[in-house]
C-alpha positions in Angstrom: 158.6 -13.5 49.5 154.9 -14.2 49.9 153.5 -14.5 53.2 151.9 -17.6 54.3 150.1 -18.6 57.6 152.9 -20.6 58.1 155.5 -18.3 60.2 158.6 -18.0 57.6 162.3 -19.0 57.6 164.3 -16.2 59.8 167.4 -15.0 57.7 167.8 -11.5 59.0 170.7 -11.2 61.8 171.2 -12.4 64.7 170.0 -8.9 66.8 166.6 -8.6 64.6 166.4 -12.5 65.8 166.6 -11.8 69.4 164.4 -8.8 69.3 161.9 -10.9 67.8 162.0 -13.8 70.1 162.0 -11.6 73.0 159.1 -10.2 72.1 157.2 -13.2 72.1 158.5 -14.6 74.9 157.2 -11.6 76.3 153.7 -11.5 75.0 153.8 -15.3 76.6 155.1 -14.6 80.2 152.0 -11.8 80.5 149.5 -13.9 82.0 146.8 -12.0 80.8 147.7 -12.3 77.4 145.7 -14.8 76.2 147.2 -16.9 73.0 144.5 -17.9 70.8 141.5 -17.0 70.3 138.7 -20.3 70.0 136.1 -19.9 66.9 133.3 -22.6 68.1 130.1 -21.1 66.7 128.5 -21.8 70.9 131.0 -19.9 72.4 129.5 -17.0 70.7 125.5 -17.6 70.4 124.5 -14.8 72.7 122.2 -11.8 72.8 123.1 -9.6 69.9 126.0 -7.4 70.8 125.7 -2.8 70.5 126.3 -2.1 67.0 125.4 2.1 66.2 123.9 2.9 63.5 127.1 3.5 60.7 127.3 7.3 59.9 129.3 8.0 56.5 131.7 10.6 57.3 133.9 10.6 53.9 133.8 9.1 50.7 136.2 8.9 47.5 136.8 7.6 44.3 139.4 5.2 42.1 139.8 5.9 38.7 140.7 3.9 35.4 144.4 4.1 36.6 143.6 3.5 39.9 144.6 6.5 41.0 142.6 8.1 44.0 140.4 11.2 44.3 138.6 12.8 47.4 135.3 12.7 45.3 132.0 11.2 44.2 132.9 10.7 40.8 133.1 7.4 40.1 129.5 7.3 42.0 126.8 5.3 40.0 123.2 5.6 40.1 120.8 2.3 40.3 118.7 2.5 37.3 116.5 -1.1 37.3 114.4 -2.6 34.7 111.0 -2.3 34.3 109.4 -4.6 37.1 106.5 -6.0 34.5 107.3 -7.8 31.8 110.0 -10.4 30.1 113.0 -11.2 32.2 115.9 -8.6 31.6 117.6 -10.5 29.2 120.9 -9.6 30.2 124.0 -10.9 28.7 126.4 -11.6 31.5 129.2 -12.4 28.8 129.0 -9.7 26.7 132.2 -8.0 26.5 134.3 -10.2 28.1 137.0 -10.8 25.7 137.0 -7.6 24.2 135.9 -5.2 26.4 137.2 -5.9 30.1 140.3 -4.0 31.8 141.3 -6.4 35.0 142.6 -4.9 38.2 146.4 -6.1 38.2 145.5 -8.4 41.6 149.1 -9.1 42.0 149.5 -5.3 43.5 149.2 -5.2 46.9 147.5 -2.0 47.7 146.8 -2.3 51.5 145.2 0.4 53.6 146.7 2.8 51.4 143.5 4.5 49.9 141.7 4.8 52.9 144.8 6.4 54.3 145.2 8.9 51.8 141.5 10.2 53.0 142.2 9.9 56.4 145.9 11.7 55.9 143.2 14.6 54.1 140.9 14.7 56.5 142.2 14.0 59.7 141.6 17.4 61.2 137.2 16.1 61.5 138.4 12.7 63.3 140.2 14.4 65.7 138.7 15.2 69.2 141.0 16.4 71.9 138.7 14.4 75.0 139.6 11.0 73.5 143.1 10.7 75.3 146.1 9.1 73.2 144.0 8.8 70.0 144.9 11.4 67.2 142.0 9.8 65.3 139.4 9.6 67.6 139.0 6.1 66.9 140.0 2.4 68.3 140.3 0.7 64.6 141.3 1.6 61.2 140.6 -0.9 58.5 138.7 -2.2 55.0 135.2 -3.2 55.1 136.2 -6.5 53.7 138.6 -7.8 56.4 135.6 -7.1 59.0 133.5 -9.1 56.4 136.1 -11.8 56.7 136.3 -11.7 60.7 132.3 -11.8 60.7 131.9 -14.9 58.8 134.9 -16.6 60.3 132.8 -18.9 62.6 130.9 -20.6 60.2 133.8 -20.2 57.3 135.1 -24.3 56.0 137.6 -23.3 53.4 139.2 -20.0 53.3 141.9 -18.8 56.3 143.3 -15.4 56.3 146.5 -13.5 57.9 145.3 -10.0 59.1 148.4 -7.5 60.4 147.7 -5.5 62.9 149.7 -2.3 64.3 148.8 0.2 66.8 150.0 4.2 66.1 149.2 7.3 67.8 146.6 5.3 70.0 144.9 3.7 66.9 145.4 -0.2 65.6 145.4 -0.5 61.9 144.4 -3.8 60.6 145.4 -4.4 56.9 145.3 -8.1 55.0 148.3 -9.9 53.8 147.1 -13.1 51.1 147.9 -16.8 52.3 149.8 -18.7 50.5 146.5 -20.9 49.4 145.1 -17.5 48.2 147.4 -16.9 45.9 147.6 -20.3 44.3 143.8 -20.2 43.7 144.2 -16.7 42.4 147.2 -17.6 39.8 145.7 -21.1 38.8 141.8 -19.6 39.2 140.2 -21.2 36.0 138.5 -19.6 33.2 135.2 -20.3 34.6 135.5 -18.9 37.8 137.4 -15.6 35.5 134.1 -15.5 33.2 131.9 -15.8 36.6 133.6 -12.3 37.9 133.3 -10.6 34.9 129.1 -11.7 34.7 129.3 -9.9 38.5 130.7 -6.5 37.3 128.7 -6.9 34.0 126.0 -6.9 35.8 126.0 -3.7 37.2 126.1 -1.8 33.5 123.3 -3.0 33.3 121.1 -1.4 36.1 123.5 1.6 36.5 123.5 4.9 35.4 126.1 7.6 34.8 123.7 10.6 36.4 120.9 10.5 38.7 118.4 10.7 35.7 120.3 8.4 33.2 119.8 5.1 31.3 122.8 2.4 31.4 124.9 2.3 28.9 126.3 -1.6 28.9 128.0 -1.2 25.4 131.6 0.5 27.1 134.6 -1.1 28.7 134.5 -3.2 32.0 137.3 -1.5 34.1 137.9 -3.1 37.4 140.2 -0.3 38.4 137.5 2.0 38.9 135.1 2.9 42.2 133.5 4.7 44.8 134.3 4.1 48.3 132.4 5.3 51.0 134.3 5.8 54.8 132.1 4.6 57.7 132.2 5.3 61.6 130.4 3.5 64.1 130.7 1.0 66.8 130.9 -2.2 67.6 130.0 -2.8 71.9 133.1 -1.0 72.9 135.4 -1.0 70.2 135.0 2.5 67.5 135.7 1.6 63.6 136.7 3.3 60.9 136.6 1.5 58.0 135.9 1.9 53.5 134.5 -0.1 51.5 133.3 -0.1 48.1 129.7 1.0 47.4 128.0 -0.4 43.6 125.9 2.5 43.3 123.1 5.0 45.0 119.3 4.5 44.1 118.0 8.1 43.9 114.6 7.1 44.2 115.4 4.9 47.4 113.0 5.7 50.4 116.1 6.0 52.5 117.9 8.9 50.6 120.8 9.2 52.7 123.8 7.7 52.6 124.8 5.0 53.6 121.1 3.8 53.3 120.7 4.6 49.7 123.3 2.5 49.0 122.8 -0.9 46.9 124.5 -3.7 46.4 124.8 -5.8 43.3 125.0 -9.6 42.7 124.9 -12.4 40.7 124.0 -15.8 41.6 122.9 -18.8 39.6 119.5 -19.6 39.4 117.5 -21.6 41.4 115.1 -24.4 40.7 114.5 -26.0 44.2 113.7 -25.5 48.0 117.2 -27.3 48.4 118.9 -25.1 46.2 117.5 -22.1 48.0 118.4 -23.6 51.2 121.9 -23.8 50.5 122.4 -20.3 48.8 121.0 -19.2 52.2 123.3 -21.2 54.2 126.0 -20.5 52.3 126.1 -17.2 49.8 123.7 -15.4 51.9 126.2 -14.9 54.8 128.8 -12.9 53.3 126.4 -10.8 51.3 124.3 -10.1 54.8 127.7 -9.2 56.5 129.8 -7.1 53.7 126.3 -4.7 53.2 125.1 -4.9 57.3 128.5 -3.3 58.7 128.5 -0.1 56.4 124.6 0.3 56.9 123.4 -0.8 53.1 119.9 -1.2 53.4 119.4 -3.9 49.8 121.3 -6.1 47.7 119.7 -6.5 44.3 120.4 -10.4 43.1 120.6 -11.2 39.6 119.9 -14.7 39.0 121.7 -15.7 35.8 120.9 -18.8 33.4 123.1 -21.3 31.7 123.6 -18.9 29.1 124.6 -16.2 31.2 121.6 -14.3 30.6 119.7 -12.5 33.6 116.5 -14.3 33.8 115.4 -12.3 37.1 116.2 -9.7 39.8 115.7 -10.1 43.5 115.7 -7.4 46.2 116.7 -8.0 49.5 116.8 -5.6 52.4 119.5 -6.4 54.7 118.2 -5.9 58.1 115.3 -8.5 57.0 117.8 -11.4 56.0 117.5 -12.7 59.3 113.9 -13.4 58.9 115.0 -15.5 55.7 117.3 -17.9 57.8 115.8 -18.6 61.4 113.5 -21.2 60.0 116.9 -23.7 59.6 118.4 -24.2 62.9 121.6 -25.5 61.2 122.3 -22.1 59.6 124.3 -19.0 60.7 123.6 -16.8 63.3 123.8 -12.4 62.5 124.6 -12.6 66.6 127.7 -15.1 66.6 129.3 -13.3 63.4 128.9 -9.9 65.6 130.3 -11.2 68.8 133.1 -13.2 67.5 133.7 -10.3 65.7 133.8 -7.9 68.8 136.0 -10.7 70.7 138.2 -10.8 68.2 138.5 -6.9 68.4 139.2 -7.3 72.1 141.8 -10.0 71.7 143.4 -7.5 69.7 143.4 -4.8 71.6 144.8 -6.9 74.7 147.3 -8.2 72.1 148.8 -5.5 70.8 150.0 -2.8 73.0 153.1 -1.2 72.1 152.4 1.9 70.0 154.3 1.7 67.2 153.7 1.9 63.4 156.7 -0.5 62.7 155.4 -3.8 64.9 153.4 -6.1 63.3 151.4 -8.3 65.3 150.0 -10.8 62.1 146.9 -12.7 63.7 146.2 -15.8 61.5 143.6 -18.4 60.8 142.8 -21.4 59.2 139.6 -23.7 59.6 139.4 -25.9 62.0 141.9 -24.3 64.4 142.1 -21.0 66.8 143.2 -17.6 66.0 146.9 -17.2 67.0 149.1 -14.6 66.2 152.6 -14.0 65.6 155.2 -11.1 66.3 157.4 -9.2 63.6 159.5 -6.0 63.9 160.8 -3.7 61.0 159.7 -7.3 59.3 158.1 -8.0 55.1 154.5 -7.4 57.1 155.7 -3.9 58.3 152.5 -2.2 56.0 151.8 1.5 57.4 153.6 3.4 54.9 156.7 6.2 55.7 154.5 9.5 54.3 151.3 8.4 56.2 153.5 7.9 59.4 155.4 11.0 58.6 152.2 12.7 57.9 149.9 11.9 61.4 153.8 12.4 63.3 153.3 16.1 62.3 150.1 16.7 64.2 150.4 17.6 67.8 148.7 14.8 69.8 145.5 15.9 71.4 145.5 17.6 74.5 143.3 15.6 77.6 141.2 17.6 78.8 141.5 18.2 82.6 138.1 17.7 84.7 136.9 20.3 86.7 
């Protein structure tokens, strides 16, 4: 069954039933449980909140199968144009019908990745002085359900379901697809499919195999394939842990380590108009400022595609300037409201979910117009850490507090 916001149809027995219910009767008689959590843009226009600068601490690779590996390999190294003379030229549809190897988006893959590195590498997170946390950290979770959370307050159309569970002193957050996600993903139509092939296009053209290379943007489009790097930082009081995937490194970058020599690729129509500039700002400029900002990407390289799918131009922008770019319209987005709903969203999950244990499933869901709310599932469908990770972390001895003198 596919999840939906909607809570679903009990048919398990009568004892799962009453385990369930109690739970959330008592997660409702704990006064200072709060039950929602409000989005109003207001309620979060402060000062901007402590965010440290993101450290990579890991990174690894997906191959043609998908298949994961605890390596660079599948990084890709920005190799631009020539800045003077004719537009690039690109063809954004080359390839498409013959050429292109899709990502089977019906697969749920969930944390599972980023577990596998932390499952190989949990012996650096672990730091005996942090009491009750094998992993040394408060959150584990994609860079693209922070991304999601960021933009939330200004978000009209899209909801989401996020699953949360705490183990060994850590809460996991991993996405489960609303019901409207995945009727736009099965009916998406052949336009929007061409559109995200011209993205991934895109970056054959101005990536390289090797530091020293030239692109080569006559192979196959594989969508199965990339490089993810594993970030640590913090966000005012709450420490994250999260991957995401990184389009490629510029080796001539003036920041040349990672995860500031990271770029990120785009492709956006072209624009003819204040008006039409105005609105990309408002609008596409958001989730591209939030999904390179939280792992510390210093530029996203826009390609601004014609009517022919052709690149007719490239635009650089560094990410910690974007902001400059926007405070002119008083009626746009705010970096400081995405980061502090963001960080009160973190809280209400932490005051949420309190029973340690990898089989509860708090599932915290939104849609526009109303409040975060959240519902409670045991040994349920949304159940998403898997057996061999569980199995794997239960092995280790939890860290030892250390005892003040």
């Amino acid at each position: 069954m596919k999840p939906s916001v909607c809570p679903r149809k009990r048919d398990r027995g009568d004892d799962e039933d009453a385990r369930e219910e109690s739970a959330v009767k008592s997660q409702r008689s704990n006064a200072k449980t709060p039950l929602t959590l409000p989005i109003t843009p207001s309620r979060y226009d402060a000062p901007f909140p402590f965010y440290r600068r993101p450290a990579e601490v890991g990174r690894f690779s997906l191959d043609s199968q998908r298949c994961y590996h605890g390596d660079a390999r599948q990084l890709r190294y920005y190799a631009p144009p020539p800045t003077e003379g004719p537009s690039p030229g690109f063809d954004l549809r080359d390839g498409y019908r013959d050429r292109y190897v899709q990502r089977d988006e019906s697969i749920r893959e969930g944390l599972e990745h980023l577990l596998q590195w932390i499952a190989q590498n949990q012996k650096q997170l672990q730091a005996a002085e942090e009491k009750g946390q094998l992993l040394n950290t408060d959150f584990v979770t994609w860079r693209g359900h922070l991304t999601k959370v960021l933009t939330t307050p200004y978000e009209k159309q899209d909801g989401w379901l996020l699953a949360v569970s705490l183990f060994r002193g850590t809460l996991y957050i991993s996405e489960f697809e609303t019901e409207s996600a995945r009727k736009q993903r099965e009916q998406r139509p052949e336009l929007l499919k061409e559109l995200t092939y011209m993205g991934y296009k895109f970056e054959h053209y101005v990536c390289a195999d090797t530091p020293d290379g030239i692109p080569d943007p006559t192979g196959v489009v594989n969508t199965n394939e990339g490089f993810c790097t594993v970030i640590r930082t913090r966000l005012g009081t709450h420490s994250l842990l999260f991957s995401g995937e990184v389009d490629c490194t510029d080796p001539r970058s003036p920041w040349p380590d990672p995860p500031s020599c990271y770029v990120e690729l785009k492709t956006s129509k072209v624009m003819h108009s204040p008006a039409q500039r105005k609105s990309f700002y408002r609008h596409k400029m958001i989730k591209w400022w939030a999904q390179s900002f939280l792992p510390g990407v210093s530029r996203i390289v826009a390609g601004y595609r014609g009517p022919d799918g052709s690149v007719v131009g490239l635009e650089t922008f560094e990410t910690m300037k974007i902001f400059q770019l926007i405070r002119e319209d008083p009626s746009c987005w705010k970096p400081a409201v995405c980061m502090n709903f963001c960080a009160a969203f973190l809280s209400f999950v932490k005051k949420v979910v309190t029973e340690d244990n990898p089989k509860l499933v708090h599932l915290f869901a939104w849609e526009p117009g109303h409040p975060v709310s959240f519902t409670v599932h045991r040994d349920s469908e949304y159940t998403f850490l898997p057996d061999w990770y569980v199995e794997a972390l239960s092995s280790e001895k939890p860290p030892t507090p250390q005892i003040p003198d």
